[in-house]
C-alpha positions in Angstrom: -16.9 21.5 -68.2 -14.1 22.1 -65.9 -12.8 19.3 -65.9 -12.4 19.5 -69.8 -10.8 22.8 -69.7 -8.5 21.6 -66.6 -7.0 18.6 -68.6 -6.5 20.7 -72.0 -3.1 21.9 -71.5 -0.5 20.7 -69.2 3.2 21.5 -68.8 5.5 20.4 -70.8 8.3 18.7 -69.0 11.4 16.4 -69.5 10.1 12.9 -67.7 10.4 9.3 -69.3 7.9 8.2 -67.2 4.8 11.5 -67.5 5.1 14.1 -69.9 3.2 16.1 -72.6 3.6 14.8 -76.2 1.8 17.5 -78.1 -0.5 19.9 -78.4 -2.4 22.2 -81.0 -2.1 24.7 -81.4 1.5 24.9 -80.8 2.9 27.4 -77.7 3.2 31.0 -79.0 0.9 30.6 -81.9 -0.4 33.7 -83.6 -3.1 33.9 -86.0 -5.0 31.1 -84.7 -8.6 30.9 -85.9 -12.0 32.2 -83.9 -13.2 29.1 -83.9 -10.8 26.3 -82.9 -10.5 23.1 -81.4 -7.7 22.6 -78.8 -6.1 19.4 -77.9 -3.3 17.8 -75.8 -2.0 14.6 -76.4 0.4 12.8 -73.0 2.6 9.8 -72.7 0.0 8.1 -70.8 -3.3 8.0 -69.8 -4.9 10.4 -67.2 -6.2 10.2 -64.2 -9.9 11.9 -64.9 -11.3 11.4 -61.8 -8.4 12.4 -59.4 -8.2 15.6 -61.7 -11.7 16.7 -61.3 -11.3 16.3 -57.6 -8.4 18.5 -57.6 -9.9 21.9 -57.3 -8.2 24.6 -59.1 -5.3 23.4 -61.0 -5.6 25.8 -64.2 -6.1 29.2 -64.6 -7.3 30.7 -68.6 -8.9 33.8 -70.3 -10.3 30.7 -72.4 -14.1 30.8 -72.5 -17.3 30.0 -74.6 -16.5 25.9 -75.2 -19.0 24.5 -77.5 -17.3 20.6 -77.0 -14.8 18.7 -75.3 -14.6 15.1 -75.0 -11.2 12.6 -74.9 -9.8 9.5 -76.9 -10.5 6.2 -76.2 -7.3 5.6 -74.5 -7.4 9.1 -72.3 -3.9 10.0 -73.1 -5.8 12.8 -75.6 -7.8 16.1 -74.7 -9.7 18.1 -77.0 -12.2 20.8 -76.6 -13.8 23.4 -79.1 -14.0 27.1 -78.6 -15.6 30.4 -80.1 -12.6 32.9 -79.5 -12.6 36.3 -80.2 -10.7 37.9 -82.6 -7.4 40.1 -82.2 -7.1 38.4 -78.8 -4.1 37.2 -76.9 -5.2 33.9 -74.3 -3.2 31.7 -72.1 -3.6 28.6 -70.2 -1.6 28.0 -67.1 -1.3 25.1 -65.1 -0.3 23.7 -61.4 -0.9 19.5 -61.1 -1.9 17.0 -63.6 -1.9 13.2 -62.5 -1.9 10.0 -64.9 -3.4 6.7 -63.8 -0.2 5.0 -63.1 -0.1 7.8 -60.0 2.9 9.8 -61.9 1.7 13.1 -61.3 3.1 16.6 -62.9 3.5 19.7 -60.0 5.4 22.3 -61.7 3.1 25.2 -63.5 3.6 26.1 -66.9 2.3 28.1 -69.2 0.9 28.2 -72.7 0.7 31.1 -75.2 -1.7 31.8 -78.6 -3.4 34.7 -80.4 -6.3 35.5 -82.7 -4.3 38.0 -83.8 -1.0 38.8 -85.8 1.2 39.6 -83.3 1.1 39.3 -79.2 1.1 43.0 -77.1 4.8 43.8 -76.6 4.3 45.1 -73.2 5.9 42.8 -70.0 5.3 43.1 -66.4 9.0 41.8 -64.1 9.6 41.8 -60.5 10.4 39.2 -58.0 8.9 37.0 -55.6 9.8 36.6 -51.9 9.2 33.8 -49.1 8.6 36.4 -46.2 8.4 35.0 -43.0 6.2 31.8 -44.8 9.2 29.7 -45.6 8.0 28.7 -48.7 10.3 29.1 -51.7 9.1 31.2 -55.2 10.4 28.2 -56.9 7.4 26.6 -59.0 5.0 29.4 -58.1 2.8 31.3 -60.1 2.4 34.6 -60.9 -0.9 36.2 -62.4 -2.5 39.9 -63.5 -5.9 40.7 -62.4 -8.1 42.6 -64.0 -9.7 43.6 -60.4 -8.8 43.6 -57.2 -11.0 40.0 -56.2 -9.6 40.8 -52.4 -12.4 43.4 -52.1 -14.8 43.1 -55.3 -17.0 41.0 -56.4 -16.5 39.2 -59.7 -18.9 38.0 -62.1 -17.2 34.4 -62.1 -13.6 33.9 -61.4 -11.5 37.0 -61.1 -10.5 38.2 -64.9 -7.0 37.3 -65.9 -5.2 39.1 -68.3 -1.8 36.6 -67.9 -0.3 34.4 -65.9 4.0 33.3 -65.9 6.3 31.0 -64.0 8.3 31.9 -61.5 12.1 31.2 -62.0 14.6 29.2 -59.5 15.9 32.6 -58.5 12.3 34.1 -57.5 12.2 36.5 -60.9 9.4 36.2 -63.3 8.0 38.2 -66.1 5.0 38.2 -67.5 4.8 38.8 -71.5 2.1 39.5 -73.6 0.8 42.4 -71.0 -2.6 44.2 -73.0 -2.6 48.1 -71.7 -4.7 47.9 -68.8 -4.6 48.1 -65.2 -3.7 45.3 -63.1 -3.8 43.2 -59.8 -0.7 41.1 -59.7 -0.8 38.2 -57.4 1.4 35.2 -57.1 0.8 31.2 -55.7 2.2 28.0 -55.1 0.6 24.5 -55.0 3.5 24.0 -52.0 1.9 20.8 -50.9 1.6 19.5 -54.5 -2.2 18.4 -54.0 -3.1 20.6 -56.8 -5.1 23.3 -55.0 -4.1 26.9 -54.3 -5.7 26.2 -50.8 -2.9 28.3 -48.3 -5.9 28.7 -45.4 -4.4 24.3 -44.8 -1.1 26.0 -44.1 1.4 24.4 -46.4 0.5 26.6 -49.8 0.9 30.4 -50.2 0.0 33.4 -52.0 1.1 36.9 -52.4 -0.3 40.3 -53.2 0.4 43.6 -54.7 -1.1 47.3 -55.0 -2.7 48.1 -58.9 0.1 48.6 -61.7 -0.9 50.1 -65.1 0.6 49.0 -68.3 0.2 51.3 -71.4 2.9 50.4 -74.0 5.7 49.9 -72.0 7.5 47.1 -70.0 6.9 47.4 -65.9 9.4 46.8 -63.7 9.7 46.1 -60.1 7.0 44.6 -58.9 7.2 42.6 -55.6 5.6 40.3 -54.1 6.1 38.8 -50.7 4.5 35.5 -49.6 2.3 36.1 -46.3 0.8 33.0 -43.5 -2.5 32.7 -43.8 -2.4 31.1 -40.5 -5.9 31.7 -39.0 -5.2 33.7 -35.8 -5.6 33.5 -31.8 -8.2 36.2 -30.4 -5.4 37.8 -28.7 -3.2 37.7 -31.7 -5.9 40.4 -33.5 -6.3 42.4 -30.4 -3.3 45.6 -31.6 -4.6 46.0 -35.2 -8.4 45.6 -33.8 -7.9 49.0 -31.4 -5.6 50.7 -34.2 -8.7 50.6 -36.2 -11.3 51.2 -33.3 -9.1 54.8 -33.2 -10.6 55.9 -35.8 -14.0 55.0 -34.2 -16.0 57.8 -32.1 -14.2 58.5 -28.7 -16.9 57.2 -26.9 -16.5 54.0 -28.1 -17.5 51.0 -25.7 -15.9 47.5 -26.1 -19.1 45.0 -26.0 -17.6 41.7 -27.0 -15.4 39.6 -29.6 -16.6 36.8 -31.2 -15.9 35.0 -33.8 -17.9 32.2 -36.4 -15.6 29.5 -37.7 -13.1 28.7 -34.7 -11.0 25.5 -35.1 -10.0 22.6 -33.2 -7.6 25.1 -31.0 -9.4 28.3 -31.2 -8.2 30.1 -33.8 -10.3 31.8 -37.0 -10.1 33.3 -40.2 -11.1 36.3 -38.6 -12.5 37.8 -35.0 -14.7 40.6 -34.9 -13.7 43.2 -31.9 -17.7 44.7 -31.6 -18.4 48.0 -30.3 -21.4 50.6 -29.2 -20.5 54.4 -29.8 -22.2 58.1 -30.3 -24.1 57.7 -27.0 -25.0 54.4 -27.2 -26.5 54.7 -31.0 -24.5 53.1 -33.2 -22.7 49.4 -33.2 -19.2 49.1 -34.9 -17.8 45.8 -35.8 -13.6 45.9 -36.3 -12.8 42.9 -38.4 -9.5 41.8 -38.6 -8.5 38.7 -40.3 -6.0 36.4 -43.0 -7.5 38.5 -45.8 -8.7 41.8 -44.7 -9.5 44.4 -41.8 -11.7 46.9 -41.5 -14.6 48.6 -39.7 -17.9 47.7 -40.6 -21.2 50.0 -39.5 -24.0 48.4 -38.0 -25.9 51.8 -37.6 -29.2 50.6 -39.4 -29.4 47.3 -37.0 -32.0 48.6 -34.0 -32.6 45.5 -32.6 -28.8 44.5 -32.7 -28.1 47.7 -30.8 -30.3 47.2 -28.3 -28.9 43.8 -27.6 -25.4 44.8 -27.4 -26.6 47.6 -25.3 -27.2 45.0 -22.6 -23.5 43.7 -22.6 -21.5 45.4 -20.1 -18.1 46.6 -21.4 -15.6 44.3 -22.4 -12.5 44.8 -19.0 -9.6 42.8 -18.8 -9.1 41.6 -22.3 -5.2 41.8 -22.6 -5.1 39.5 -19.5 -8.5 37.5 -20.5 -7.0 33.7 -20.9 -6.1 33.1 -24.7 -9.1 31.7 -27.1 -6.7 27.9 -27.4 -6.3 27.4 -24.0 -10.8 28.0 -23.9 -11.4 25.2 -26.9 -8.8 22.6 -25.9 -10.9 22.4 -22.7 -14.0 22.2 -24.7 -12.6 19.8 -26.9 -11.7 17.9 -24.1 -14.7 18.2 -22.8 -17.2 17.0 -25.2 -17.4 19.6 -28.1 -14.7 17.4 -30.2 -16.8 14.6 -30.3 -19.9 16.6 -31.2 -17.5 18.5 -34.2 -16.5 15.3 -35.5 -19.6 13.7 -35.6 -21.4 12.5 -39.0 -24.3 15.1 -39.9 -26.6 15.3 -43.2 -24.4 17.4 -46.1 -27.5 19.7 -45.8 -26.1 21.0 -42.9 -23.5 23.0 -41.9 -21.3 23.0 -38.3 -20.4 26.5 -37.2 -18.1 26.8 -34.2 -18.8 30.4 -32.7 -16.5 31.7 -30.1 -17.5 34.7 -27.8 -15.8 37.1 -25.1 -18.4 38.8 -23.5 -20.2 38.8 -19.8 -22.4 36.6 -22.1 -25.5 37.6 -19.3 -27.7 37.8 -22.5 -26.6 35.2 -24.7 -27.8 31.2 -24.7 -26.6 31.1 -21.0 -29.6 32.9 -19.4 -30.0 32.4 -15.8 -26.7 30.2 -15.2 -23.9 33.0 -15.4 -22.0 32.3 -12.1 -21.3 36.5 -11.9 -22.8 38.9 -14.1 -19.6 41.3 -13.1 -17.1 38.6 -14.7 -16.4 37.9 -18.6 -16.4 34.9 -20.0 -15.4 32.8 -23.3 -18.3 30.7 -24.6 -18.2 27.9 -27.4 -21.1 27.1 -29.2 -21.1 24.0 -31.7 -24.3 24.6 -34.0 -25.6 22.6 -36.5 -28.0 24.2 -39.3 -28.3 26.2 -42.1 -26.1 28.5 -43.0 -26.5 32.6 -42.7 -30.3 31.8 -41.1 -31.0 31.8 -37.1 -32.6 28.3 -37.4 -31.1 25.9 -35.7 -31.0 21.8 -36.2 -28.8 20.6 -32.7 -25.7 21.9 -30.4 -24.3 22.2 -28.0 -22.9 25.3 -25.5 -19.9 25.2 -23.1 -19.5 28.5 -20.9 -15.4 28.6 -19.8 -14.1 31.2 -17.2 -12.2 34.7 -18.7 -9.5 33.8 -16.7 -8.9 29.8 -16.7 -10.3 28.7 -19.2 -12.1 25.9 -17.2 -15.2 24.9 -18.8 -17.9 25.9 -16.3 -21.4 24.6 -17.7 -22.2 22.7 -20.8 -25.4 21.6 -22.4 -27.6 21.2 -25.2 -28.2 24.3 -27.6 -31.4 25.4 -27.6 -32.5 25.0 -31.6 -34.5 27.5 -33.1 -36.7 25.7 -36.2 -38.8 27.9 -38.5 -42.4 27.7 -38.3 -44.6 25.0 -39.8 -46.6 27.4 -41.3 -44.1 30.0 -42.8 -45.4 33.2 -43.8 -43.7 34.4 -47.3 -42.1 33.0 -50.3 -38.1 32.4 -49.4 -35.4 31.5 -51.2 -32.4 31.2 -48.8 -29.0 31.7 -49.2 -27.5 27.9 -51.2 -25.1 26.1 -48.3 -22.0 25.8 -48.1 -20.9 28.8 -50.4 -18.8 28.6 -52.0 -19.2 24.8 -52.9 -17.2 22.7 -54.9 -19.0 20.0 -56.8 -22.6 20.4 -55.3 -24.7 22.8 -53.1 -28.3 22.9 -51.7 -30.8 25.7 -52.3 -34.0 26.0 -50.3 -36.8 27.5 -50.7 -40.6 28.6 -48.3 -43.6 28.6 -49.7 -46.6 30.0 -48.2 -49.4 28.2 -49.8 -49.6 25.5 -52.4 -48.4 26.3 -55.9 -46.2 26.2 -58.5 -42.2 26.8 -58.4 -39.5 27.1 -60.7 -35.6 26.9 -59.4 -33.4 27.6 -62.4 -29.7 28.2 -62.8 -28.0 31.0 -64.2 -24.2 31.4 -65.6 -22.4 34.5 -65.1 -23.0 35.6 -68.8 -26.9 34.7 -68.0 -27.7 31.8 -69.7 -29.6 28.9 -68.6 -27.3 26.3 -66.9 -30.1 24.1 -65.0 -33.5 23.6 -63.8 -33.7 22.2 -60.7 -37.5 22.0 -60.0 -40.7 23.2 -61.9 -43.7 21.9 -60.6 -46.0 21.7 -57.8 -45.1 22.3 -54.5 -47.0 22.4 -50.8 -46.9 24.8 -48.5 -43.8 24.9 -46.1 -39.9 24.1 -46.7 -37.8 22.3 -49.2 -34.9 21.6 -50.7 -33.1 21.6 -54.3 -29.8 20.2 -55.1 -27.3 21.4 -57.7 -24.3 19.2 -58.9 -22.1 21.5 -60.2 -19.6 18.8 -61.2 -19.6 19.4 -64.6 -19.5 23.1 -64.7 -16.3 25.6 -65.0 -15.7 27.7 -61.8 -17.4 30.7 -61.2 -20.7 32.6 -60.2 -24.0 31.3 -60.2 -27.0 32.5 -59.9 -30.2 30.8 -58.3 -33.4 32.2 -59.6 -37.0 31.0 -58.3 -40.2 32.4 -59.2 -43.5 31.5 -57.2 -47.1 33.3 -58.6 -45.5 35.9 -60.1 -42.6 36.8 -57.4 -38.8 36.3 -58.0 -36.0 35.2 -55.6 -32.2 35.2 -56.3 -29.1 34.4 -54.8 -25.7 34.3 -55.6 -23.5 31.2 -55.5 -19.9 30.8 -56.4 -18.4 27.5 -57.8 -14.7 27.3 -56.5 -12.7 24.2 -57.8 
């Protein structure tokens, strides 16, 4: 399906060589029926394939498509829709490519209504480069219904519009419906058709809630921000301006950190600490997206572990998180990262600052007194302790010399497990396929099914007998429009669900 929708509108632009003939409806339509068919008809053919490998390259309030298909000579794209009535939609667009490699990188967008007339109200501002670099020009500016940085949607975040950005960095948005919004801007900078800014070359930009209620808004600003992944010392300030608002007998255990790259940077490092006399654990998160304090108060056996750490000293002058994993690189741990492994499994590069006397190091700390940076390379299912192979390097705090290395020890779950599991799907999100397993205790029967966000039936992926013990289910999401999943299995009378989100 999303590949459908992602080919149904393009931009229309002024090229001999790739360009959008036309389309039906026509741009700013308005009485357009509930039940429509939408088509797009280009200059040449399209490239199908490289498009549905793209990843998210359109953006719509379109939904509910009964049928889409092409014409014989792919240079036409049609699909059929239940809309509803009195409704304003748009499509907006970043990348479409054609099979003679022309490919189409500025956005545009495309206007119609159920109804008579579209809402008056606009939303205007500007967008910014900020420290980033990257011009506004060719960006993309949307309104979200929520705030997607810090709630969960039900499928992608709900758009009420989307607009171009101009040369100058100005844009407004027309067609507003009273509501409140999230506005948010992007640009495909590398051309590659992904929004993906955590690469480096593309960026986004965010802004605080606006409402619109019958009048034009004005003013709104957005600034482009790096979402460079960051050093450990580079979190350190905004970790302890958060840890004041911790208790004052806070204690500093260690900071760690699950998806370090190649030179030791992450997403995001968490700074973890004990407080209220050594009964409560405190994680400070800071990262590209977010930061904030997390409470791990309900955690006994976590506590107790951390309880064994002696307090984090030295950690403005500890040696920075890079200079650690080049040596490891170096060392060995590139050649275990870049090594083949089943798509079943997941590599995790975890990064920790700690005296590490109670971590997978047990008996070969050179001085319990000293802190350390470890790297350990593991290879297993995601979000569960088992583990498939790895390996551990333990450098000094202050060098960064690698001191020992090794094989991880792997932890594998029983052979004879003791409940009916169904595990978290890996990798989430995923983008075409993902693997769901499930545990269960005794022979019987099992049924995996799919859910949509709206929840109705999207696949079965087993129904049937199964023996006792672990397995796997597969789902190929490759024709399927972005969004949350749900995986639902039911084993003699019990139910099991997870949430998975599709993210193209």
């Amino acid at each position: 399906m999303k590949a459908a929708l992602t080919l149904l509108f393009l931009p229309l632009f002024l090229t001999a060589q790739f360009s959008v003939v036309s389309v039906q409806p026509v741009n700013n339509a308005v009485n357009v029926p509930t039940t429509v068919t939408l088509s797009m008809t280009f200059s040449e053919a399209l490239d199908t394939v490289a498009m549905n490998d793209a990843g998210e390259v359109w953006f719509s309030n379109v939904d509910s498509m009964t049928a889409y298909g092409y014409s014989a000579d792919l240079k036409t794209t049609w699909s059929t829709h239940v809309l509803k009535p009195n409704t304003p939609y748009f499509m907006a667009f970043i990348w479409v490519k054609a099979l003679s490699g022309a490919v189409i990188t500025v956005p545009h967008v495309y206007y119609f209504t159920t109804g008579p007339t579209f809402p008056a109200a606009t939303v205007s501002g500007t967008v910014s480069s900020g420290s980033t670099g990257v011009s506004p020009e060719h960006s993309i500016v949307g309104l979200s219904r929520v705030n997607f940085m810090k709630e969960e949607t039900d499928g992608s975040p709900p758009f009420a519009a989307w607009t171009n950005v101009n040369a100058n960095g100005t844009f407004t948005v027309p067609y507003v419906p009273n509501g409140t919004y999230w506005p948010l801007a992007a640009k495909d900078a590398d051309g590659n058709g992904e929004i993906d800014p955590e690469k480096g070359a593309d960026a986004m930009a965010f802004s605080d809630s606006i409402v619109v209620n019958n009048a034009p808004v004005t003013g709104v600003n957005l600034t482009f921000f790096s979402f460079r992944p960051s050093l450990m010392h580079e979190t350190v300030a905004a970790a302890e301006s958060l840890a004041a608002f911790l208790p004052p007998d806070k204690v500093l255990r260690m900071v760690q950190t699950w998806d370090a790259d190649s030179v030791g940077r992450s997403s995001s490092w968490n700074h973890v600490y004990t407080a209220k006399g050594n009964s409560a654990v405190y994680s400070v998160r800071v990262g590209q997206f977010e930061s904030r304090i997390d409470s791990m108060d309900d955690n006994n056996w976590n506590l107790q572990w951390l309880m064994m750490h002696k307090p984090v000293t030295g950690l403005a002058g500890a040696v920075a998180s890079g200079t650690a994993m080049v040596n490891v690189e170096n060392a060995g741990g590139r050649t275990f990262r870049q090594s083949p492994h089943p798509d079943t499994l997941g590599l995790n590069v975890e990064m920790t600052y700690s005296d590490h006397t109670y971590h997978d190091f047990w008996g070969q700390i050179p001085d319990t007194n000293a802190m350390y940076w470890s790297v350990l390379y593991i290879l297993g299912v995601d979000y569960e302790p088992w583990r498939i192979d790895g390996k551990k390097y333990l450098c000094s705090g202050t060098t960064g010399s690698v001191l020992f290395s090794g094989p991880l020890a792997v932890r594998n779950e029983p052979k004879a497990p003791d409940g009916f599991v169904l595990r978290p799907n890996y990798p989430n999100p995923f983008n075409p396929a993902t693997t769901i397993e499930f545990t269960v205790p005794t022979d019987g029967v099992v049924r995996l099914t799919v859910y949509d966000a709206l929840g109705r039936e999207a696949a079965v992926l087993a129904d049937g007998f199964f023996r006792a013990g672990r397995h796997q289910a597969r789902f190929d999401a490759s024709s399927f429009a972005s969004g949350v999943y749900v995986a639902r299995a039911s084993y003699r009378g019990r139910m099991e669900s997870v949430k998975m989100m599709l993210v193209r």
